[in-house]
C-alpha positions in Angstrom: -126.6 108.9 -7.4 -123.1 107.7 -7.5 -121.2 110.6 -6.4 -117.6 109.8 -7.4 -115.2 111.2 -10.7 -113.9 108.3 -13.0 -111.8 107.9 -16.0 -111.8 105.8 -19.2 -108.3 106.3 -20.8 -108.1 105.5 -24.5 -105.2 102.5 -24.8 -101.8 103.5 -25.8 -99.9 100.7 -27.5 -96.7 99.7 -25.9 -93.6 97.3 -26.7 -93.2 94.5 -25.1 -90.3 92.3 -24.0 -90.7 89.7 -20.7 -89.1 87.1 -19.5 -90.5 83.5 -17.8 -88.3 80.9 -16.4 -89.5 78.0 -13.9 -88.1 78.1 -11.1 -88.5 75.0 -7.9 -88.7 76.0 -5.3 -106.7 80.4 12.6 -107.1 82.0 14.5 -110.3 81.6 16.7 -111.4 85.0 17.1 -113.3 86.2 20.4 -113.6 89.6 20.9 -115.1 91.2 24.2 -114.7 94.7 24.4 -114.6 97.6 22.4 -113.8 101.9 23.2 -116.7 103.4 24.3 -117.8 100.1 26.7 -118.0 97.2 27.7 -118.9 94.8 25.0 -119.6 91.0 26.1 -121.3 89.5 23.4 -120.0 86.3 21.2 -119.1 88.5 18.3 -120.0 85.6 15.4 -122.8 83.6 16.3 -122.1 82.1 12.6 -119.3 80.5 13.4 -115.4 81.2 13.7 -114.0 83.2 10.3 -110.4 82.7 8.9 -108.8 86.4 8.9 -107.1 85.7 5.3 -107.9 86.8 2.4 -110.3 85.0 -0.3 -109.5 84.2 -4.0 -112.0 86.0 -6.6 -112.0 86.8 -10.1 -112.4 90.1 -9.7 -109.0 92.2 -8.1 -110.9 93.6 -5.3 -108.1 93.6 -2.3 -104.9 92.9 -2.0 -103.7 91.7 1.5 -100.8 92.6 3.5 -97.5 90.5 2.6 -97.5 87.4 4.8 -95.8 83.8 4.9 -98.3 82.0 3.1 -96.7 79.5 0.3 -97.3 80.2 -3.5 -100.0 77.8 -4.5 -97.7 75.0 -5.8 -94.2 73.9 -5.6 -93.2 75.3 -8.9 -93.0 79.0 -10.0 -91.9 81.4 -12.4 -90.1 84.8 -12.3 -91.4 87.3 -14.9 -89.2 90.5 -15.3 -90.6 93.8 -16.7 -88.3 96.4 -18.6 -89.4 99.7 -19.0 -91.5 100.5 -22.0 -92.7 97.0 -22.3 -96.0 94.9 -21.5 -96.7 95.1 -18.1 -95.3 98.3 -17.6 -97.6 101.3 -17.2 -96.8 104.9 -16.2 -93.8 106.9 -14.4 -94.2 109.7 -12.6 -90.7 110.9 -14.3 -88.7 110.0 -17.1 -87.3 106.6 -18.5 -83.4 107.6 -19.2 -81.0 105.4 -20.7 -77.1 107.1 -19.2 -74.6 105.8 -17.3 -74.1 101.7 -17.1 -74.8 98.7 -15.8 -78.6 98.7 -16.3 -80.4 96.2 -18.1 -82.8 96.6 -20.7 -83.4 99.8 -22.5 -82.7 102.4 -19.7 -84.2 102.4 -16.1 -86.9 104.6 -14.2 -85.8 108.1 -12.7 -88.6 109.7 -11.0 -89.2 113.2 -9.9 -87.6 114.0 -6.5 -90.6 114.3 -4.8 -92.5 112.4 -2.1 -95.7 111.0 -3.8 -93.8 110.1 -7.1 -94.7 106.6 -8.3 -94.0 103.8 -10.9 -97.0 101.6 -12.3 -96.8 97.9 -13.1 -100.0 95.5 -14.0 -99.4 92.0 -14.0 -102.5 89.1 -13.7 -101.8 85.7 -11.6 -103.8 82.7 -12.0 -104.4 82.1 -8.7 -104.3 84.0 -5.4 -101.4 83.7 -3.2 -98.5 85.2 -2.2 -95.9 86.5 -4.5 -92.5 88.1 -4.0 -92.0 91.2 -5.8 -88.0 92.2 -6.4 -86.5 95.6 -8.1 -83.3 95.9 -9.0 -82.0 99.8 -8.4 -79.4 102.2 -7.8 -78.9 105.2 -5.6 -76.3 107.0 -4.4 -78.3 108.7 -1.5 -76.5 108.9 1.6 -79.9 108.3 2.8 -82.5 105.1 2.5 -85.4 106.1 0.4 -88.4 104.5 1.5 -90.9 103.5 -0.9 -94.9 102.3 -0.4 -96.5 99.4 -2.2 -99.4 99.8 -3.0 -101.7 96.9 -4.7 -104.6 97.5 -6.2 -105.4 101.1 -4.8 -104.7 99.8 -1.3 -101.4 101.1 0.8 -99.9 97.1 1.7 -96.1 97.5 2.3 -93.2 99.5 2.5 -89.8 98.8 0.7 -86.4 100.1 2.0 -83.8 101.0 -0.7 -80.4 101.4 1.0 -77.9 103.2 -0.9 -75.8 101.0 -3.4 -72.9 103.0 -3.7 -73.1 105.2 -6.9 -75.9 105.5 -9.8 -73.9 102.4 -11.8 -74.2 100.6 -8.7 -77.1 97.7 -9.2 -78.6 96.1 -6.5 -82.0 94.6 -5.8 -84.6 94.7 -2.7 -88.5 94.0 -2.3 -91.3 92.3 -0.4 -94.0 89.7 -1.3 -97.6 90.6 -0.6 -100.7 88.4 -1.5 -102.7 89.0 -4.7 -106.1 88.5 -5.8 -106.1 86.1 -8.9 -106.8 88.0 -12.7 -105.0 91.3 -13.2 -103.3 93.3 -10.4 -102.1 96.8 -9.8 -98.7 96.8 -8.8 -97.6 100.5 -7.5 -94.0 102.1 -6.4 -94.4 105.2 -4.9 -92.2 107.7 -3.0 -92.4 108.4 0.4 -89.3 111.1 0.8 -89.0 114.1 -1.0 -86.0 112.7 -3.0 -88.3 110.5 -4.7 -87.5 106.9 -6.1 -84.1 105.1 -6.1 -83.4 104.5 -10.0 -85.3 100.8 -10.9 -84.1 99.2 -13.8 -86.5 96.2 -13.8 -89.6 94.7 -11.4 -89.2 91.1 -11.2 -92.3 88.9 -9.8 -92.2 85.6 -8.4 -94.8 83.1 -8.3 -97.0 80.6 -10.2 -98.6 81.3 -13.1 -97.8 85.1 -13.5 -98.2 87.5 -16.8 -97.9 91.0 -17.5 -100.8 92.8 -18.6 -101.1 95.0 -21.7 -101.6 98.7 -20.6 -101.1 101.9 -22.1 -97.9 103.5 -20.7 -98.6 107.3 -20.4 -96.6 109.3 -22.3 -97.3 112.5 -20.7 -95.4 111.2 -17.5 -92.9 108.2 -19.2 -90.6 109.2 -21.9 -87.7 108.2 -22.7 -84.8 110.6 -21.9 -80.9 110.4 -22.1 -79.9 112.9 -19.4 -77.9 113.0 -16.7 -78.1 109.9 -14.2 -78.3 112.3 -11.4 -81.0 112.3 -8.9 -83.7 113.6 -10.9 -85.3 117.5 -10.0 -88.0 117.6 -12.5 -91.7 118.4 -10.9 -94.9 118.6 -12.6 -96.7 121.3 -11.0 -100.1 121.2 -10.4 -103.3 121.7 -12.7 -106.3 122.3 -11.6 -109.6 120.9 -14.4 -111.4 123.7 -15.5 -114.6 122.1 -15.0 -116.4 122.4 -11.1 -117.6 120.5 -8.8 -120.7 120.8 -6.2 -121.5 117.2 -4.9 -122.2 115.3 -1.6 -119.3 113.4 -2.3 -116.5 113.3 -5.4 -118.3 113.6 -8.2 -121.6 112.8 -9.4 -122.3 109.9 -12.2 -126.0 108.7 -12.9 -126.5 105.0 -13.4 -129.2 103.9 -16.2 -129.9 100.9 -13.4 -129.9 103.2 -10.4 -133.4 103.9 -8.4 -134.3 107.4 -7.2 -135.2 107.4 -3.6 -136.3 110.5 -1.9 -137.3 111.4 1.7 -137.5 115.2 3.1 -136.8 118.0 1.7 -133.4 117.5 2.6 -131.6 118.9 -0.9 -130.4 116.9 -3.2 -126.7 115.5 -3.8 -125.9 117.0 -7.2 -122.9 117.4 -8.8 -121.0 118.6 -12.1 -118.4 115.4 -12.9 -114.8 116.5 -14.5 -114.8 112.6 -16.1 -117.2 111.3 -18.8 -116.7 108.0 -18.1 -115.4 105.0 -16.0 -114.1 101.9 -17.6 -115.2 100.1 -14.2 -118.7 101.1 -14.2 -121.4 101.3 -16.5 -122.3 105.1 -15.1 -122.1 108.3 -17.2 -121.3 111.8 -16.0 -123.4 114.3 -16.7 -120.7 117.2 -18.1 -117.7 117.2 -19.9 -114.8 115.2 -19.7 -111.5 117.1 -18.3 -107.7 115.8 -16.9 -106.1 117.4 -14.3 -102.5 116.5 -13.3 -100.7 115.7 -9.5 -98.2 117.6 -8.0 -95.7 114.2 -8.6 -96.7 114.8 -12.7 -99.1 111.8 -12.7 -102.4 112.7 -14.5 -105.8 111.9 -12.8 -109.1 112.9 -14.4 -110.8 111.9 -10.4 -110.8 114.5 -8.0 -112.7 115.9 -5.2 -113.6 119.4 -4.6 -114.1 122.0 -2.0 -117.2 122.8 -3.0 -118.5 119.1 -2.3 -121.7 118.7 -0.4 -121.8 116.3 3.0 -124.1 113.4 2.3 -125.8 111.2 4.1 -126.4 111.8 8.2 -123.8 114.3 7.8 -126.4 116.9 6.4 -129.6 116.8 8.7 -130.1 119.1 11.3 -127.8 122.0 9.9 -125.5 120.0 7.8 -122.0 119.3 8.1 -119.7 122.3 6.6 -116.3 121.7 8.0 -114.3 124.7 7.3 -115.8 126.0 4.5 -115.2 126.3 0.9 -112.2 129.3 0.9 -109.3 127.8 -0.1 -107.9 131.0 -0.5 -107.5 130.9 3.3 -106.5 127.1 3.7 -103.3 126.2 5.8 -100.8 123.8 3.5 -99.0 121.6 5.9 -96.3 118.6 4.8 -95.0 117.8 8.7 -97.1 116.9 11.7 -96.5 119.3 14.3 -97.8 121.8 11.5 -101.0 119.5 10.7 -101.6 119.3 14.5 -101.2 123.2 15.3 -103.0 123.7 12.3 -106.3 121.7 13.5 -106.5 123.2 16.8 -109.2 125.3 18.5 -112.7 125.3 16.9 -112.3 128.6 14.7 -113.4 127.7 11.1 -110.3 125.8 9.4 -109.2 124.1 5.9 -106.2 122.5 6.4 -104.3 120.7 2.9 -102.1 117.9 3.5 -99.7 116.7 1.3 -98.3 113.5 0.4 -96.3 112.0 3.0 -96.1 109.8 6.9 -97.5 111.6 9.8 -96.7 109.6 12.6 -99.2 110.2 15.5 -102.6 111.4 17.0 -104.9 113.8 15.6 -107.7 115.5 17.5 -109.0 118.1 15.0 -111.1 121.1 16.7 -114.8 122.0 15.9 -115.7 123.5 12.3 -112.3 121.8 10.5 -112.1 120.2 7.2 -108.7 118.1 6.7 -108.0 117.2 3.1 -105.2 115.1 1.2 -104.7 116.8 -1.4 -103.3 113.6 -3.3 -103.2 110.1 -3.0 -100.3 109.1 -0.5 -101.3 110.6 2.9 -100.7 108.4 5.2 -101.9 108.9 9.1 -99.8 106.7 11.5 -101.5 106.6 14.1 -105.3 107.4 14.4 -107.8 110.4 14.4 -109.9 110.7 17.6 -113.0 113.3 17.4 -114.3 113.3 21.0 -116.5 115.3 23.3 -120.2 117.5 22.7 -117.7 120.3 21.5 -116.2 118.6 18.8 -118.8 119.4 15.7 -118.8 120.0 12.1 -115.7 118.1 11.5 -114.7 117.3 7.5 -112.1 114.4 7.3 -111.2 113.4 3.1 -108.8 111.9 1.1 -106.0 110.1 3.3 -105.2 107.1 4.9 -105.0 105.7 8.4 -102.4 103.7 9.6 -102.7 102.3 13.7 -99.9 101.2 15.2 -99.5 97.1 15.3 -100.7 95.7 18.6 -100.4 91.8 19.9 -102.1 89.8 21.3 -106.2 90.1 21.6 -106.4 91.7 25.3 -103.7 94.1 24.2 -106.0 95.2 20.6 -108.9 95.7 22.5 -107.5 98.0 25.3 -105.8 99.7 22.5 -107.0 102.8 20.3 -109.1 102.9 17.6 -108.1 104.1 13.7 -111.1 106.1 14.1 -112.9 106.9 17.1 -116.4 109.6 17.1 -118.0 109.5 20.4 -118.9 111.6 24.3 -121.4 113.8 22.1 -119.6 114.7 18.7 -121.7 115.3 15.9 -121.8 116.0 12.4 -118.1 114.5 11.0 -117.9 113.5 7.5 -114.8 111.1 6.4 -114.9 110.9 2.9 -112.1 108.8 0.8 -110.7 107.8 3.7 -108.9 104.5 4.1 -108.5 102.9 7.5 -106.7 99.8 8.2 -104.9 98.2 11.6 -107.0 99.6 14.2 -106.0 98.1 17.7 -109.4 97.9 18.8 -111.8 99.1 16.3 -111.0 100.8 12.7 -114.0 103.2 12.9 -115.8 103.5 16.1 -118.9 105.4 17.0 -120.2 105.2 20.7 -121.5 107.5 23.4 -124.0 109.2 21.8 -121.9 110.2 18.9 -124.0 112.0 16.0 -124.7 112.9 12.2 -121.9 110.9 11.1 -121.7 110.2 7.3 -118.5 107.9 6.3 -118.4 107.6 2.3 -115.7 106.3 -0.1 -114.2 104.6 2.8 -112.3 101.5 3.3 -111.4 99.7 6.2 -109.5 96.4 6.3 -106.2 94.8 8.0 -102.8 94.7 6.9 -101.9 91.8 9.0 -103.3 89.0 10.8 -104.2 89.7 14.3 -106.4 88.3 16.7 -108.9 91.3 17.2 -109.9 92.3 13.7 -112.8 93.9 14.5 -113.6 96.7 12.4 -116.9 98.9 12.8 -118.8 99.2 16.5 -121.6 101.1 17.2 -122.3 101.5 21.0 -120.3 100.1 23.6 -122.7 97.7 25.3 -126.6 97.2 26.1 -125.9 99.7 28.7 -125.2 102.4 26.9 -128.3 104.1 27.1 -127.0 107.9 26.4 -126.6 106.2 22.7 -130.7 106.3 22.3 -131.8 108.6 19.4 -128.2 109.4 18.9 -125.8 106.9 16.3 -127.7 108.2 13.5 -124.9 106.7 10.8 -124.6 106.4 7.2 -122.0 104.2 5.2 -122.3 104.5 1.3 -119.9 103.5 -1.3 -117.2 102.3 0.8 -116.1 98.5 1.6 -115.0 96.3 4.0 -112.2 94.2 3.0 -109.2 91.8 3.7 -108.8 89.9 7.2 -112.2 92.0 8.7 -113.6 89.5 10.7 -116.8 90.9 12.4 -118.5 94.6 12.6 -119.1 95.8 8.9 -120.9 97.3 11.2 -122.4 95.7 14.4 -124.0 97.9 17.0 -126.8 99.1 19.2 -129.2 102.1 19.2 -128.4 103.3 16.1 -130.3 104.0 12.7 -127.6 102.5 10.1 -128.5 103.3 6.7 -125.7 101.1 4.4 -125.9 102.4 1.2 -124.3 101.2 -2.2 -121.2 99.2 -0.4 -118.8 96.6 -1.4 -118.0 93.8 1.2 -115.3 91.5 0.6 -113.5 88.8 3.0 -115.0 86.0 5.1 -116.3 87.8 8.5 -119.8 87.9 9.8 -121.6 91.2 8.9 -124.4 92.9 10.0 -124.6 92.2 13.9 -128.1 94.5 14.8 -128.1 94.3 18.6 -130.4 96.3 21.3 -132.7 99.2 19.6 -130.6 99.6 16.3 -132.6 99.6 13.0 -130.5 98.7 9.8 -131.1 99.5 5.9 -128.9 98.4 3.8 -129.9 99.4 -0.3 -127.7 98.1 -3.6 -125.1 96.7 -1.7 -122.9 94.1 -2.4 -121.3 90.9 -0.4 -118.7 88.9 -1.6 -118.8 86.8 1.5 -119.9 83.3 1.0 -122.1 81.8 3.7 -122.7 84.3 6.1 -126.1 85.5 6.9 -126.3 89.9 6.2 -128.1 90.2 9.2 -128.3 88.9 12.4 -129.4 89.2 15.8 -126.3 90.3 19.0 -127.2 91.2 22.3 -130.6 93.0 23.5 -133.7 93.0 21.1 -133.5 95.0 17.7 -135.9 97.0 16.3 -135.3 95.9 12.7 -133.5 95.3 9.8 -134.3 95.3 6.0 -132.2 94.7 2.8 -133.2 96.2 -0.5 -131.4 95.7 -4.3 -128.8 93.8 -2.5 -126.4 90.9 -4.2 -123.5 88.7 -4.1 -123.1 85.3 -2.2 -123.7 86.0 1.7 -127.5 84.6 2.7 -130.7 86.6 3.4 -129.2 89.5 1.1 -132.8 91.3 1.3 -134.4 90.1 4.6 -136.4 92.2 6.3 -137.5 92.0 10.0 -139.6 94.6 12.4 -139.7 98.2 11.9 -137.4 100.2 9.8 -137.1 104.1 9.4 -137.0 106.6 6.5 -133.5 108.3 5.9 -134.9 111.9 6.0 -132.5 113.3 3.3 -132.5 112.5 -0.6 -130.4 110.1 -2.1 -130.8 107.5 -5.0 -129.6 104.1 -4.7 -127.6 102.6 -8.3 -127.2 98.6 -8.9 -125.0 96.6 -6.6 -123.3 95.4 -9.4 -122.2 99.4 -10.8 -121.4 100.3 -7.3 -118.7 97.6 -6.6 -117.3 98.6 -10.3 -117.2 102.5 -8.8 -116.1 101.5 -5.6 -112.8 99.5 -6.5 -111.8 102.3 -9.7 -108.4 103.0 -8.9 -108.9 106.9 -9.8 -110.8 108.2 -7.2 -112.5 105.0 -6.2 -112.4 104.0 -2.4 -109.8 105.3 -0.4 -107.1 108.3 -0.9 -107.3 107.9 -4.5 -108.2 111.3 -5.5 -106.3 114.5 -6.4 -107.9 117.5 -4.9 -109.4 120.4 -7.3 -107.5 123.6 -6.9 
């Protein structure tokens, strides 16, 4: 059952005006410890993996900016107006007052963090590109924007003021892309929004914009004042509910039913009627809901969702339960800290926004972004027998950068679970940079269900090691504990090894997307893997394979892509004692990389 809310959105037809112009212009990785113990095993037995990123077809990540050349000597620069091809939505108004812009006006945004400006564009090949936009502000602040490429937070651009709104100037970054079409996304990071851009400007080789319908109900054209805009859109909440194990529910026509206990059921009433990524229908009506920034989103997640997975044996995993009449709205985070003490039941709403820092939410707490644009910097660290019944959805983790490989491993995970916690459910959460590890469970950690997650590197470091389970052979308190499930969630740019590797465990990997070139499934001492409808775009690399102590076993069912032994099977494997149903590995990878409520803090929360 894919449990995630899509869209379809009917094409709107737009004007077009571009311009083109030519222009002429590995790291071994060894990695021998991880939090929670000692780990001395070689971590690829396959061979040493490059931590770049790997052309495809299909625009499935988009890696961190980086000094890598375009693919040839020659380029072009393509420059996109407003309400022309390439252009796609505004979270605010296209106005057309004051001078010195080019084209027929320039973007104003709402003054609000979280407000964002849309561009697609498709590249030939991947590489890296520079992106450019010309602006204005006369802020006697710099307003910091995110990049964002293809759902996935990459970079951050400084605008400095330029003197007054007439002012022009131009600043940017360059960030690889995957080749065929690209999302290209501005988006707010202060509560003064966006400075005015009057054009995006790409450089590269073989670069066009991309027909898409620009949304009306968020870009219009308007000629008033040139002052820092102070239009919201407030937020609606769809009329239609939601009771799933995850986002939204969508039934595949390829998808299998498998059922164990009498675990119930992951159902679900889905607000979207259809995905244009996926073959999946819902089974209700459709219905649109809009952002607090004014951008409309027909994917959200609900209160009311249901814990998958692990997550809902033995008592099930509730968080803070479904009141939001008594949630906590925070926006800073000293309040998102104070908020998430103690172990008293707790929903806690985040808006958009940096936090920089640590989290360490109490027992019985559910933590949700309430919109895309949450960004943790730091990491969340749920540790200790007390720390139970923990809900974690819809925001992204940022670690702090760390050097060279002894310095990442002795350094802290994006996510650590561990010393006896049980029952934590991340949901939609995207981690990326971990020092160490980006999502670690060791120590006997317990009933842990990650779903809708990504986890993938920003940069190229030595230690890019992203999911461990269990410390080292010696870590026998880990036996009948690490009881894990990872479903519709992916592994992506520069991971290098651990998607996941581990011991003890009984890792059921269900309905994922991996996609770079690192060794996968590393089943060490006691652990037993499933992995069902998965899929692996990583060339050459055996799924599974033997680390450390003897395994119990390991089987692959449904699976596809272009890594070896896709459905292998070896020794004994359990039964996931909860329902589920398992769709194609082909739908899930479409669901999994929709950029409304796909992987990752891509939803808006129903309220």
């Amino acid at each position: 059952m894919l449990m995630n809310n899509q869209k379809c959105s009917a094409a709107v037809p737009a004007f077009f005006k571009l311009t083109i112009k030519p222009l002429f212009v590995c790291s071994l990785i060894i990695a021998l410890s991880a939090c929670g113990g000692e780990d001395s095993d070689i971590e690829d037995p396959q061979g040493p993996s490059t931590p770049t990123a790997e052309a495809s077809a299909t625009p499935t990540e988009a890696p961190a900016p980086g000094p890598t050349a375009p693919p040839d000597s020659s380029s072009d620069e393509l420059i996109i107006q407003e309400n022309e091809q390439g252009f796609c939505s505004v979270d605010g108004m296209v106005a057309s007052t004051g001078s010195g812009y080019t084209g027929a006006g320039f973007v104003q945004t709402n003054a609000s963090a979280g407000s964002k400006v849309t561009w697609r564009i498709n590249v030939q090949s991947a590489g890296n590109y520079d992106l450019q936009w010309a602006y204005a502000s006369d802020s006697s602040n710099s307003l910091v924007a995110g990049v964002n490429v293809n759902a996935s937070a990459i970079s951050t651009v400084n605008f400095p003021p330029s003197g007054s709104l007439d002012s022009w100037t131009s600043d940017g970054t360059s960030v690889d892309l995957e080749s065929g079409e690209n999302e290209i996304v501005l988006v707010a990071n202060t509560e003064e929004g966006l400075a005015h851009i009057d054009s995006f400007t790409i450089t590269g080789s073989g670069i066009s914009a991309v027909d898409c319908a620009i949304d009306t109900s968020s870009s219009s054209s308007s000629s008033s004042s040139s002052s820092s805009s102070s239009s919201s859109s407030s937020s609606s909440s769809s009329s239609s509910s939601s009771s799933s194990s995850s986002s939204s529910s969508s039934s595949s026509s390829s998808s299998t039913s498998s059922t164990s206990s009498s675990t119930s059921s992951s159902t679900s009433s889905s607000s979207s009627s259809s995905s244009s990524s996926s073959s999946s229908s819902s089974s209700s009506s459709s219905s649109s809901s809009s952002s607090s920034s004014g951008a409309p989103v027909t994917g959200y997640i609900s209160i009311n969702d249901v814990a998958p997975g692990w997550a809902s044996v033995n008592g099930g995993t509730t968080g803070g339960g479904t009141d939001l009449s008594s949630a906590v709205t925070v926006s800073t985070m000293s309040d998102l800290k104070n908020a998430i003490k103690g172990n008293d039941s707790k929903i806690v709403l985040v808006t958009p926004g940096t936090y920089d820092g640590a989290l360490t939410p109490g027992a019985n707490t559910t933590i949700i972004g309430t919109e895309p644009g949450v960004i943790i910097s730091g990491n969340i660290k749920i540790s200790g027998s007390d720390k139970s019944n923990i809900i974690v959805r819809n925001l992204a983790v940022r670690d702090k950068p760390c050097g060279d490989n002894n310095s990442c491993k002795s350094g802290t995970d994006g996510v650590y679970i561990g010393n006896g916690a049980h029952h934590v459910w991340f949901d939609h959460v995207d981690v990326a940079d971990g020092q160490d590890g980006n999502f670690d469970v060791t120590q006997a950690g317990d009933f842990v269900t990650c779903s809708w997650c990504k986890f993938h590197y920003t940069y190229d470091k030595d230690h890019s090691l992203s999911n461990l389970i269990a410390g080292s052979d010696g870590e026998t308190r880990s036996r009948d504990k690490l009881n894990i499930t990872y479903m519709y969630s992916m592994w992506g740019d520069r991971v290098n090894s651990r998607q996941p590797r581990g011991r003890f465990g009984k890792i059921h990997m269900l309905n994922n997307y991996h996609k770079n070139k690192g060794s996968l499934h590393g089943v060490g001492k006691e652990m037993t893997l499933l992995a069902e409808g998965c899929y692996y775009d990583v060339p050459g690399k055996s799924v599974f394979f033997t680390m450390g102590g003897e395994h119990t076993g390991w089987k692959g069912i449904g699976n596809e892509g272009s890594a070896k032994n896709l459905n292998d099977s070896e020794g004994t494997i359990f039964t996931p004692p909860y329902s589920y149903s398992v769709m194609s590995a082909s739908d899930a990878k479409a669901a999994i990389l929709s950029s409304d409520c796909g992987v990752g803090n891509t939803c808006l929360l129903q309220q």
